[in-house]
C-alpha positions in Angstrom: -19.7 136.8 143.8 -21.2 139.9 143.0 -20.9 143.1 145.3 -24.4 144.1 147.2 -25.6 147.5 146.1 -25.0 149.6 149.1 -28.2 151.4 150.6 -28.8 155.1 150.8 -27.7 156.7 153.8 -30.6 157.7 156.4 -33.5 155.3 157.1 -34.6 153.2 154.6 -38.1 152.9 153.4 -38.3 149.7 155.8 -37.2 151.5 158.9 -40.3 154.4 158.1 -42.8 151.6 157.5 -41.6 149.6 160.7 -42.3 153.0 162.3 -45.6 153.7 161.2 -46.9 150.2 162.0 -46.7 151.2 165.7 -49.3 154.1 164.7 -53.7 153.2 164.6 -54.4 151.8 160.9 -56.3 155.5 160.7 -52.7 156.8 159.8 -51.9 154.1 156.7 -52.8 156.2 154.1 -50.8 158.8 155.2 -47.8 156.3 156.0 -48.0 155.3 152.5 -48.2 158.5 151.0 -45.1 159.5 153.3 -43.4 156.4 152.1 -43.3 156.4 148.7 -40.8 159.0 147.9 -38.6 157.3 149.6 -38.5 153.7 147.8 -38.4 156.3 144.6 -35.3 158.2 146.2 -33.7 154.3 147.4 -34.6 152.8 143.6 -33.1 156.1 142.0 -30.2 155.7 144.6 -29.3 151.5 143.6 -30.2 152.3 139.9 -26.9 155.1 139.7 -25.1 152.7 141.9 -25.7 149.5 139.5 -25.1 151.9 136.1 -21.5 153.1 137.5 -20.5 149.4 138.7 -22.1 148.9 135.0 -20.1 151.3 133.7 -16.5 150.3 135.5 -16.9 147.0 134.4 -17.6 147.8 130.5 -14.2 150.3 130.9 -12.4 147.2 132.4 -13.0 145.0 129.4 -12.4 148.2 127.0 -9.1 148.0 128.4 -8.1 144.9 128.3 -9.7 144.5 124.4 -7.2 147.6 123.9 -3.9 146.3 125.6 -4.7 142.7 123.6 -4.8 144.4 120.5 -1.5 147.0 121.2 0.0 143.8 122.3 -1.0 142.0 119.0 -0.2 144.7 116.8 3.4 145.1 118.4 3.4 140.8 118.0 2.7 141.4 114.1 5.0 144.4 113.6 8.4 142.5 115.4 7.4 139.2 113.4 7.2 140.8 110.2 10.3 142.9 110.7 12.2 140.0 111.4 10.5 137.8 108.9 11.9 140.9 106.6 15.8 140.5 107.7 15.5 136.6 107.2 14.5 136.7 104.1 16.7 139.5 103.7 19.7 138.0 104.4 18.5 135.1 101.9 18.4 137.2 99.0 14.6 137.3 98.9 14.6 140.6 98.5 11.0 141.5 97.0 9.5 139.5 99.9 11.5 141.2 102.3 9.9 144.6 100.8 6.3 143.3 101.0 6.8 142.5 104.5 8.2 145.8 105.5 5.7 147.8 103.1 2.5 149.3 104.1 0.9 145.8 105.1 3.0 146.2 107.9 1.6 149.7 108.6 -1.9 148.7 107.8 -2.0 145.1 110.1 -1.1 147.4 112.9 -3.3 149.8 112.5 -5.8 147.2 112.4 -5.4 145.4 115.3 -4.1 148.6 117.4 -6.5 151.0 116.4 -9.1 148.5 115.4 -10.3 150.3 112.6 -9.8 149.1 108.8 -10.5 151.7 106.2 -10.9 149.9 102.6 -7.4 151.6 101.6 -5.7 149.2 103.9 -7.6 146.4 103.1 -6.6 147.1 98.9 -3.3 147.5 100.3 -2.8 144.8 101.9 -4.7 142.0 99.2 -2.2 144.2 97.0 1.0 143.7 99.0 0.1 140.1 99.4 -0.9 139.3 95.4 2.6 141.1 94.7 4.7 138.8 97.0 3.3 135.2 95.8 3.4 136.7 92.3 7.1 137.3 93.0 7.6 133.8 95.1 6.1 131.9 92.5 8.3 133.4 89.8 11.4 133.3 92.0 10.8 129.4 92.5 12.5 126.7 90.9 11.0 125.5 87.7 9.8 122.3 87.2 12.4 119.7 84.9 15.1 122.1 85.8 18.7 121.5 87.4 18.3 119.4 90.3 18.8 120.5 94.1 20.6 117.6 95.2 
């Protein structure tokens, strides 16, 4: 439900026209010529009044799209800091690094500061070329000494 605009204080441009219609119909053009800068001051008056319940709103979902994106970018940081100390403590050590390299740094920034410069962009199709490059050569060839 949306709020009603509140009126201006004082007597609205209704109240001066109810008023007026008690007077002869010699005195309309006067009346309207009294009444008009009122309705301009009451329009001027709801127009500020809609902008700043405009305004609250947009800061509202500013803040929310902000907290989201802290709250993603602290998400992304713990997951790939622990993703680091599994593979870690599995002697994937060059995987380990890309996680905790600048990709790290440069997903958060993204999704904190939502901002991407091309530098963290490079870095991060860089980081992520290095670490299949290094899981794919770290993998068991094919023909090889079985698993089992």
């Amino acid at each position: 439900m949306k709020n009603k605009v509140p009126s201006p204080p004082g007597p609205t441009g209704l109240d001066i026209a109810l008023q007026w219609s008690q007077l002869p119909s010699e005195h309309l053009q006067a009346a309207l010529a009294a009444l008009e800068p009122q309705l301009v001051r009451e329009h001027e008056y709801r127009m500020a009044a809609l902008t700043a319940e405009t305004q609250t709103a947009k800061d509202k979902r500013a803040l929310v799209k902000h907290m989201a994106g802290v709250a993603a970018g602290f998400v992304i940081a713990l997951a790939t800091l622990t993703g680091a100390v599994v593979l870690g403590a599995h002697d994937q050590i060059w995987l380990a690094l890309a996680l905790t390299g600048p990709s790290v740094f440069a997903l958060v920034k993204i999704f904190v500061l939502r901002r991407a410069t091309l530098d963290d962009l490079k870095q991060l199709r860089r980081m992520h070329n290095t670490a299949q490059q290094d899981a794919i050569s770290s993998a068991p060839q094919a023909g090889g000494v079985p698993l089992v």
